[in-house]
C-alpha positions as CSV (number, residue, x, y, z in Angstrom):
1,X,4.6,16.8,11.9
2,X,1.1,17.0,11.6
3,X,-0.8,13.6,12.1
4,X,-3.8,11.8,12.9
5,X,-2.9,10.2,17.0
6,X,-3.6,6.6,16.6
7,X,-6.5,4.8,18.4
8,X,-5.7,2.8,21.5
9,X,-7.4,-0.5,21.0
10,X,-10.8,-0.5,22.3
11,X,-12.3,-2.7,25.6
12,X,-15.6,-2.9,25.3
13,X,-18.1,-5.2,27.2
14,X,-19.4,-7.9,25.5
15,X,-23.1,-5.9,26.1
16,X,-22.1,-2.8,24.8
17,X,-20.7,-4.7,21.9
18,X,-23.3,-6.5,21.1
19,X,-26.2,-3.8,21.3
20,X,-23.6,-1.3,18.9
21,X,-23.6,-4.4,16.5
22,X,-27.8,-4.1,16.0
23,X,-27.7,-8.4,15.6
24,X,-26.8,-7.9,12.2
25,X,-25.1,-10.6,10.1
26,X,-22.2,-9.6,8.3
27,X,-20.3,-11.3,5.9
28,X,-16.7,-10.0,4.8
29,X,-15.4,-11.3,1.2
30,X,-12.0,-12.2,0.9
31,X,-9.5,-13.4,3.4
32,X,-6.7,-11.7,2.4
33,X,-5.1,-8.7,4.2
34,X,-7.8,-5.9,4.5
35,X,-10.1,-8.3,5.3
36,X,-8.6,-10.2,8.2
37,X,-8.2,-7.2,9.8
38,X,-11.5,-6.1,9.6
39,X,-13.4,-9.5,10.6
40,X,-11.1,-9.0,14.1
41,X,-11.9,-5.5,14.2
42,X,-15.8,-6.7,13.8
43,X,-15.6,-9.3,16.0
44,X,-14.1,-7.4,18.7
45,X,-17.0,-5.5,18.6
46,X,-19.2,-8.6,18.8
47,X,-20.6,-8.2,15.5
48,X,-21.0,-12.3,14.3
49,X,-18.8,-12.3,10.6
50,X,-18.5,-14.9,8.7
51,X,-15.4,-14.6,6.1
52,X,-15.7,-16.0,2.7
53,X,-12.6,-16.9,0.8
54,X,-12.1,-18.6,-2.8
55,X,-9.1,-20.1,-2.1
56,X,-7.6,-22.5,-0.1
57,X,-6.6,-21.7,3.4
58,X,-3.0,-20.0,2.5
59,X,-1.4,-21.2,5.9
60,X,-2.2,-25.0,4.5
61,X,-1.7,-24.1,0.9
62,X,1.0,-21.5,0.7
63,X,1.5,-18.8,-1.4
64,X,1.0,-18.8,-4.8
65,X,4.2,-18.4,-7.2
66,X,4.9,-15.5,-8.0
67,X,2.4,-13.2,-6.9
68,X,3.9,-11.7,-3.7
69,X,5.0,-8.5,-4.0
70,X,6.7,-8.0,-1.0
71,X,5.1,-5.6,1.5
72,X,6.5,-1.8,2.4
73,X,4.5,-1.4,5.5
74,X,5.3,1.5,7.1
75,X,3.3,4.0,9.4
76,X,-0.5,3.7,8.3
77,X,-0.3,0.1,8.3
78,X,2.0,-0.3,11.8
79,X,-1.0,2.1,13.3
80,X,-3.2,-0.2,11.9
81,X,-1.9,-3.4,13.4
82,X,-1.4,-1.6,16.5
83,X,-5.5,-2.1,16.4
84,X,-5.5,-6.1,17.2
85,X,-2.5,-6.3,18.3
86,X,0.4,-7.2,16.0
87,X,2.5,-4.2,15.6
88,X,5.4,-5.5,17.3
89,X,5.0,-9.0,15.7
90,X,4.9,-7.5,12.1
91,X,8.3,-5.5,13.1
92,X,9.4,-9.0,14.4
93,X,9.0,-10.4,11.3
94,X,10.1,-7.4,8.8
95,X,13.4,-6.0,7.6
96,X,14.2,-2.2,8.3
97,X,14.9,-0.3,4.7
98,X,16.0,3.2,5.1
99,X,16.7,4.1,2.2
100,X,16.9,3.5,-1.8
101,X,20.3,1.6,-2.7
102,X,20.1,2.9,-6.8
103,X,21.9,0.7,-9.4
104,X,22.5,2.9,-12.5
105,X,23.2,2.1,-15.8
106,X,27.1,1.9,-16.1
107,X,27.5,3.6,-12.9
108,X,28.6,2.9,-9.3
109,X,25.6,2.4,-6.4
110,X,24.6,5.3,-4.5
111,X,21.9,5.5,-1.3
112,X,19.5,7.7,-0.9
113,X,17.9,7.6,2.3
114,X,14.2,8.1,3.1
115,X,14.0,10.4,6.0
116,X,16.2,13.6,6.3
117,X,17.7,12.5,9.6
118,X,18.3,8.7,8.1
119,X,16.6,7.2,11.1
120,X,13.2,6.3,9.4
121,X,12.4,3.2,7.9
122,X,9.7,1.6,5.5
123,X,9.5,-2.5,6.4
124,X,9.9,-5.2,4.3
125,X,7.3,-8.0,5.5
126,X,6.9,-11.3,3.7
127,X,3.4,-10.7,2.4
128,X,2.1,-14.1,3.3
129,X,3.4,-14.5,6.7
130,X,1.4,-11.3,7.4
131,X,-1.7,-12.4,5.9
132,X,-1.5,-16.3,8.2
133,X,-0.9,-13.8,11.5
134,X,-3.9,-11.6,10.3
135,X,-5.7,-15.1,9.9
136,X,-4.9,-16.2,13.1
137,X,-5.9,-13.7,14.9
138,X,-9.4,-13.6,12.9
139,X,-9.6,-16.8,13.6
140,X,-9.4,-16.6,17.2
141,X,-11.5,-13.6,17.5
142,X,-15.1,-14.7,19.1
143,X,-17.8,-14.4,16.3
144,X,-15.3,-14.6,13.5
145,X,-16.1,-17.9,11.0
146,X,-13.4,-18.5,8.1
147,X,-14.5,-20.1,4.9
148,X,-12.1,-20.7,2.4
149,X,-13.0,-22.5,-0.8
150,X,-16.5,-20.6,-1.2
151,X,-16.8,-18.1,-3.8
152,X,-19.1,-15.3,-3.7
153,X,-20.7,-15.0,-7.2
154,X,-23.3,-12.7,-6.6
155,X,-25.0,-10.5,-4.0
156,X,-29.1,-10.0,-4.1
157,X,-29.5,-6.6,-2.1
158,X,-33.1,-7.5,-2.6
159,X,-33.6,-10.5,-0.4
160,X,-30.3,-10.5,1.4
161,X,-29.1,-13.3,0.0
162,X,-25.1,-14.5,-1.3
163,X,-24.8,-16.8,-4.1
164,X,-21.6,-19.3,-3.4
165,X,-19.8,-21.5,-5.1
166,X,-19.0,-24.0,-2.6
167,X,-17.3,-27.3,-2.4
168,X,-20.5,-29.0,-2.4
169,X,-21.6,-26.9,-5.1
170,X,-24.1,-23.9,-5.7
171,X,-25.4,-22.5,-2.5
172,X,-27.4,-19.3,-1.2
173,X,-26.0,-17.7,2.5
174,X,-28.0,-14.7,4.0
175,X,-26.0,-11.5,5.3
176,X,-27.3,-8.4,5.9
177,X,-24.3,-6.5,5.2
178,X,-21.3,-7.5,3.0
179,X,-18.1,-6.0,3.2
180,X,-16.3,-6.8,-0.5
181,X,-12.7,-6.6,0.0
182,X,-11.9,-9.6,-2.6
183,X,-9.2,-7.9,-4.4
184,X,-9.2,-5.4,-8.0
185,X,-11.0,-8.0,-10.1
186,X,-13.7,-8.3,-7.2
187,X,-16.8,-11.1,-8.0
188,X,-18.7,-8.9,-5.6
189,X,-18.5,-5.4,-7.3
190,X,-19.5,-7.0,-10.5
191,X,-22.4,-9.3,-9.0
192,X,-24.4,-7.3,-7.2
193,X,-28.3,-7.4,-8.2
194,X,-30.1,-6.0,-8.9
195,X,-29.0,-3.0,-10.0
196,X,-26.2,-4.3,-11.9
197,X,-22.7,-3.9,-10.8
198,X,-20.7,-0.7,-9.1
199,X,-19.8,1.6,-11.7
200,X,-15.9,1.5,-11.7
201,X,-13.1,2.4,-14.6
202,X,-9.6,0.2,-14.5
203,X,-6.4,2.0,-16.2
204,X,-3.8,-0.8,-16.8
205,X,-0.5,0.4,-17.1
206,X,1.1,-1.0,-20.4
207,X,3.7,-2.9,-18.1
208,X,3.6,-5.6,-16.2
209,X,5.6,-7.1,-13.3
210,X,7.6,-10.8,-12.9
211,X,9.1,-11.9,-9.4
212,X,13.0,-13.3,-9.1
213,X,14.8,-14.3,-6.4
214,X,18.3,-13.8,-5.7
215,X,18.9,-16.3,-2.7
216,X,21.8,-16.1,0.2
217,X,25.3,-15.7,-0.9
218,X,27.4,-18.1,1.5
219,X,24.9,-18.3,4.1
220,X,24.5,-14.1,4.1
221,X,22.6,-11.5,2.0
222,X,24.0,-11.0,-1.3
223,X,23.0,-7.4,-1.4
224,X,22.5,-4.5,1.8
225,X,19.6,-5.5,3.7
226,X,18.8,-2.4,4.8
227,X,18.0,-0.4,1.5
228,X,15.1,-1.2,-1.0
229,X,17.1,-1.7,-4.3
230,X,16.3,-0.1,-7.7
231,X,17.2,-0.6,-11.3
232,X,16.1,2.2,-13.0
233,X,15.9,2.2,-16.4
234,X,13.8,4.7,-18.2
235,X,11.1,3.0,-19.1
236,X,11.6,-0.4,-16.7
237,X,13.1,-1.0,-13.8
238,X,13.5,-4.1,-11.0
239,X,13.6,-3.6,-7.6
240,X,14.7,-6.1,-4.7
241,X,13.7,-6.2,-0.9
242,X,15.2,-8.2,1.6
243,X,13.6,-11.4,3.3
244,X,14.1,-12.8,6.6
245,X,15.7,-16.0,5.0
246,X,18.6,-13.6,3.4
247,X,17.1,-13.9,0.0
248,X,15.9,-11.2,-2.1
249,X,12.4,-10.9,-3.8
250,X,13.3,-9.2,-6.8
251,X,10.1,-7.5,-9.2
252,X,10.7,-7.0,-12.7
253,X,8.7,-4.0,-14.0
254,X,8.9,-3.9,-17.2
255,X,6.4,-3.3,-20.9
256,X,4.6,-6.1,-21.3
257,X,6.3,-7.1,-24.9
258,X,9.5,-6.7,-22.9
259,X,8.5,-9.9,-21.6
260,X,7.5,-11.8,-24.8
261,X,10.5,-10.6,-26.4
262,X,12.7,-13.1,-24.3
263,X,11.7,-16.5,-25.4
264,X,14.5,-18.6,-24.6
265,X,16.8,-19.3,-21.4
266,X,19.9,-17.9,-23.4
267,X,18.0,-14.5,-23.8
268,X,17.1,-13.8,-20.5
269,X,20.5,-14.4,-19.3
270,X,21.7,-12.3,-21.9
271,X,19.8,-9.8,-21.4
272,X,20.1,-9.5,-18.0
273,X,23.9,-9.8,-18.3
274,X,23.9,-7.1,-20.4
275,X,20.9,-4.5,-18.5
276,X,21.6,-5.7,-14.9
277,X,25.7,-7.2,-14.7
278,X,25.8,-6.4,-11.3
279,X,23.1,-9.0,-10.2
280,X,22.9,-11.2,-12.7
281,X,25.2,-13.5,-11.3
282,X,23.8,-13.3,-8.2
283,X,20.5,-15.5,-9.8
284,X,21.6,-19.0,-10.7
285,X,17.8,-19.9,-10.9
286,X,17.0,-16.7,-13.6
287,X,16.1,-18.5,-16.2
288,X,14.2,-21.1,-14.1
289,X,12.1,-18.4,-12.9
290,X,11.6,-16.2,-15.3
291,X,9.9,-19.1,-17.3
292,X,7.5,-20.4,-14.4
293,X,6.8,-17.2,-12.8
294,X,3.8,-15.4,-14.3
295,X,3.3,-11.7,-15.4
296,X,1.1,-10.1,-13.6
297,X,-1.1,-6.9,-14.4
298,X,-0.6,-3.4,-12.9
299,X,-3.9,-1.4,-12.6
300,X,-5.9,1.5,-11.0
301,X,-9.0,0.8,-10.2
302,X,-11.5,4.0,-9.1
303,X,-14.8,2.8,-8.2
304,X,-18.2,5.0,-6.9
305,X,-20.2,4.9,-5.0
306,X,-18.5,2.4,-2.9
307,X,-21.9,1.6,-0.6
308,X,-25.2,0.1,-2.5
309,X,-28.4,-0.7,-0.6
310,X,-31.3,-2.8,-0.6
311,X,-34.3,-3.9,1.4
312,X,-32.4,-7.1,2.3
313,X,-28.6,-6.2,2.2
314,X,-26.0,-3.4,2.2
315,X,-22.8,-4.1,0.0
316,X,-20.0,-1.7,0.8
317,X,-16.1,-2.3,-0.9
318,X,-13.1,-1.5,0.5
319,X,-9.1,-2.0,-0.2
320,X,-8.3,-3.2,-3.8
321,X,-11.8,-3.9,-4.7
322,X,-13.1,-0.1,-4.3
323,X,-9.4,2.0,-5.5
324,X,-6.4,-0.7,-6.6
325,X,-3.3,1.2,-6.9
326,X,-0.1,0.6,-8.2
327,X,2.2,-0.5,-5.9
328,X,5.3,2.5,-6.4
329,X,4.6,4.0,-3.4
330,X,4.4,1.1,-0.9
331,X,1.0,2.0,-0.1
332,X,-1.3,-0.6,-1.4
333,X,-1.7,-2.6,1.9
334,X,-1.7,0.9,4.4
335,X,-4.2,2.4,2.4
336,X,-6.6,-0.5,3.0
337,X,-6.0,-0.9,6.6
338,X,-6.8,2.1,6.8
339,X,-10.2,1.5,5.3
340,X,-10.7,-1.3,7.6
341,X,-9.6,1.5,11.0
342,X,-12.2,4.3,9.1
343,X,-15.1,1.9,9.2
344,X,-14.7,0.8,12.8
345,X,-14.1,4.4,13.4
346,X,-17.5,5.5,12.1
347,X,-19.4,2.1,13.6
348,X,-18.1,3.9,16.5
349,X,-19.5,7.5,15.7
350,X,-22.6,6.4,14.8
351,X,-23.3,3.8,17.8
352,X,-23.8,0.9,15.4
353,X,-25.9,2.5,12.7
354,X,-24.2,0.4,9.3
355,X,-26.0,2.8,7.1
356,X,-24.6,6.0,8.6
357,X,-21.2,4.3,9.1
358,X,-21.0,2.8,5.6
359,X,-22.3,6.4,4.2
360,X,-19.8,8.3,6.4
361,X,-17.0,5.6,5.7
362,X,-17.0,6.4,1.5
363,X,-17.4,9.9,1.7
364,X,-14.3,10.5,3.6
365,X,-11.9,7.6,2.5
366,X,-12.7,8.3,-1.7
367,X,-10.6,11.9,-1.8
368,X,-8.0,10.2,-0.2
369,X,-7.6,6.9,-2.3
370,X,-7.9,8.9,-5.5
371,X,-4.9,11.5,-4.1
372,X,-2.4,8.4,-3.3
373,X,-3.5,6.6,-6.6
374,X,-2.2,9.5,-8.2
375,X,0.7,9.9,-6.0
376,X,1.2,6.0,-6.7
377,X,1.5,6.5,-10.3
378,X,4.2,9.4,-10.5
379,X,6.4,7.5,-8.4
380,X,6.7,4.9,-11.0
381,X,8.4,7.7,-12.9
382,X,10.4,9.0,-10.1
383,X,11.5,5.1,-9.7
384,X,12.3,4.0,-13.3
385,X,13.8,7.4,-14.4
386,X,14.7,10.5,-11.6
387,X,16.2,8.5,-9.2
388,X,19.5,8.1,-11.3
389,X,19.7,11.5,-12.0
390,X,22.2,13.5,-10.6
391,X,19.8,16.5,-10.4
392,X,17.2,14.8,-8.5
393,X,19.5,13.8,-6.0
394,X,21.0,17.1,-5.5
395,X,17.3,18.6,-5.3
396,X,16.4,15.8,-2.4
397,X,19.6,16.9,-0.5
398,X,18.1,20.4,-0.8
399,X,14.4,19.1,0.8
400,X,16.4,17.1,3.4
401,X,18.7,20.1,4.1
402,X,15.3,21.8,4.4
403,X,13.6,19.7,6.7
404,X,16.4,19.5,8.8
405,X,16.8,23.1,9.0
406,X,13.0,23.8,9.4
407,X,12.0,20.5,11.3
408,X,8.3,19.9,11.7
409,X,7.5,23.0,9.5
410,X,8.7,21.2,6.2
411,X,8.3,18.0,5.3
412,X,8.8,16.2,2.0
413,X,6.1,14.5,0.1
414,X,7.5,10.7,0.3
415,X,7.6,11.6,4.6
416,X,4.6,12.1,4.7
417,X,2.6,9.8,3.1
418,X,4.8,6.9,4.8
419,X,5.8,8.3,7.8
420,X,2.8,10.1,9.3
421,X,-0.8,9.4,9.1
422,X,-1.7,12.8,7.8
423,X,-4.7,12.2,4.8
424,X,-3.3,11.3,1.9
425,X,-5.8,14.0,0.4
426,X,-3.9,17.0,2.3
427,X,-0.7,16.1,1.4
428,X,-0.6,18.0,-2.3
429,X,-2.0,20.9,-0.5
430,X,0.5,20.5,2.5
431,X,3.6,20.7,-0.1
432,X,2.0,23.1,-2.2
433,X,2.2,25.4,1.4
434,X,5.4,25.2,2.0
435,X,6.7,25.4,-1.0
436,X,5.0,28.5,-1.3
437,X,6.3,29.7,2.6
438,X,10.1,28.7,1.3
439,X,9.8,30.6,-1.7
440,X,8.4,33.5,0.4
441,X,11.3,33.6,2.6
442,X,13.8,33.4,-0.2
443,X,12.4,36.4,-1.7
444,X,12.1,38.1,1.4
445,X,15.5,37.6,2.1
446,X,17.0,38.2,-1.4
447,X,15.1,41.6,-0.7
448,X,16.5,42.0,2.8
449,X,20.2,41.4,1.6
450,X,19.3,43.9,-1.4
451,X,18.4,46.4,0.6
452,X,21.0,45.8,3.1
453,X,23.5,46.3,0.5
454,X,22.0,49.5,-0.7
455,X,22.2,50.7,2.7
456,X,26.2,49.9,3.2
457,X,26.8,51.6,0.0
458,X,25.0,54.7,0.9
459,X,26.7,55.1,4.2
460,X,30.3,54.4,1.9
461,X,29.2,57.4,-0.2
462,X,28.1,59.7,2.1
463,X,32.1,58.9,4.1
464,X,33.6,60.1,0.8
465,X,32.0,62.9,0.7
């Protein structure tokens, strides 16, 4: 299928490096993901970064409660890795899923698998054991400095300056550029002066979204590893992937009254006993943590220009912080490394020039990010609602009977944004093609086999005669 090769990793000498680099001092904000992998990808280039973090280191401090969302990494992000180095230790560490195991309402299980010839996979991957192996590998990149505990409160373009809140207090940092990849609520994007902040809108869906855990049932998983679960119903759902430990991180997606509605241990067990009786009993801690585990916000964040520029300092977003997504598509993490692999890309193209990069960076990512944000959000109703339909599944039997029958030539939506690297942006256009080429061939041969038949009657008539 049609996709973008990935880059080997590149060997440059430490001259080269440095003279692409122009001695600039950059600053990355945020430690999480997006920006792990970039500061590596910098500092392989010998560009000096200094990463800025709010938190506490999360390999001393863990994760916070809650507030995983387990990761679907899958071709984008594998390419990604592949970058610095930890492809093969991210598969290590991740759980195959090829398919959707779908829990209906009253009904018996069914799997639907991901790729037509069942062989694909999306992979589960514990969110913060990514994160501490994207740390550590930051961390012992030459030129990379992490800084956790220091919040970046705002960003004078003017004089080049950062604003921290440190442990020691209020203190002022210079950096020439600053790469803002501290999350959808970003301190940078709103902090920037002068100039005000980046002009951005935020759509919050009306639900929300509460992690569970089903643990190990005698020592084994309680459910099939190798399928990402779904209760669908209507207007909620929960999902479940699979964890090394043979526990399940299960996400509750659900309106956020939905949530307030269940105020006592009795009514959450009820109510799950009643919505979900096939795994309710497989959660002796339910109520536990449905009380202590917080609610968390689902939004789409669409921010632009992602690049502003002073005299002193350039401030450039990427990952959540420039176009958050919901996470329905599994695409939230990819789509950022792939942020971090465009701007290296166009460092490359433009021999060090972070103005031209950062330009040529925005212009190209911003179609894409808005075409899987959109994508994102219609999976949510494909998730909560089609998939229990009997009619969707016959119609994906018909686009996996397709793309077995044409392979290459036709491929479905949900291949290709996780399975290739094509751009997200000429996927719509890519279905849209084929769809149109399938229903040209059907016509052509319902006209064929007309005319065939009009043929084989003639010849009849003309015999009897």
């Amino acid at each position: 299928m049609a996709a973008e090769p990935s880059r080997a990793p590149q060997h440059r000498t430490q001259h080269d490096q440095s003279r692409q680099s122009e001695a600039r001092r950059v600053a990355v904000v945020g430690a999480g993901l997006a920006g792990a992998l970039l500061a590596t990808l910098l500092g392989r280039r010998g560009v000096p970064v200094t990463v800025y973090e709010r938190r506490p280191d999360p390999r001393i401090a863990g994760a916070e409660r809650g507030r995983s969302i387990n990761l679907a990494i899958s071709a984008r992000g594998l390419a990604a890795l592949e970058e610095v180095g930890l492809r093969e230790h991210a598969l290590a560490r991740a759980l195959p899923m090829h398919g959707r195991m779908v829990h209906p309402s009253g009904g018996t299980t069914n799997f639907q698998s991901y790729s037509a010839d069942g062989t694909r996979a999306i992979n589960s991957i514990s969110r913060s054991e990514l994160n501490a192996a994207l740390l550590d590998t930051a961390e012992a990149t030459p030129g990379v400095t992490l800084r956790f505990g220091h919040k970046v409160t705002a960003v004078d373009t003017a004089s080049g300056k950062l604003t921290l809140d440190g442990p020691g207090g209020t203190l002022t940092e210079p950096a020439d550029i600053v790469l803002a990849g501290d999350g959808a609520y970003s301190a940078v994007r709103r902090g920037v002066r002068p100039g005000g902040a980046f002009d951005v809108d935020t759509d919050f869906l009306e639900h929300g979204y509460k992690e569970l855990t089903i643990p190990p049932r005698d020592g084994d998983f309680a459910l099939d590893p190798d399928a990402l679960h779904i209760w669908p119903r209507g207007t909620s759902m929960m999902i479940a992937l699979p964890n090394l430990d043979r526990s399940f991180t299960c996400t509750l997606f659900w309106p956020k009254d939905d949530f307030e509605a269940l105020g006592t241990p009795e009514a959450v067990t009820a109510h799950f006993r009643r919505h979900y009786p096939d795994v309710a009993p497989l959660m002796p801690d339910l109520a536990g943590d449905f009380a202590h585990n917080p609610v968390g916000s689902l939004v789409t964040v669409r921010a632009w220009p992602w690049v502003r520029t002073g005299e002193g300092a350039s401030v450039a977003l990427l990952g959540d912080a420039a176009h958050a997504i919901v996470p329905f598509f599994g695409q939230g993490a990819n789509c950022a490394f792939e942020d971090c692999i465009e701007i290296d890309r166009c460092l490359d193209e433009t021999n060090g020039d972070w103005a031209a990069a950062l330009t040529r960076y925005q212009e190209r990512r911003k179609a894409n990010t808005d075409a899987i944000a959109e994508m994102a959000l219609d999976n949510f109703v494909e998730m909560r609602d089609r998939v229990a339909s009997p009619v969707y599944r016959a119609r994906q039997a018909a686009v996996h009977a397709l793309e077995r029958r044409l392979a290459g030539r036709y491929v479905s939506r949900y291949e290709l944004v996780s399975f290739s690297t094509l751009p997200y942006a000429e996927i719509p256009s890519r279905i849209r093609r084929q769809n149109l080429a399938v229903a040209g061939a059907a016509t052509a041969g319902t006209l064929l086999a007309a005319g065939a038949l009009r043929a084989v009657r003639s010849l009849r008539a003309r015999a009897r005669r």
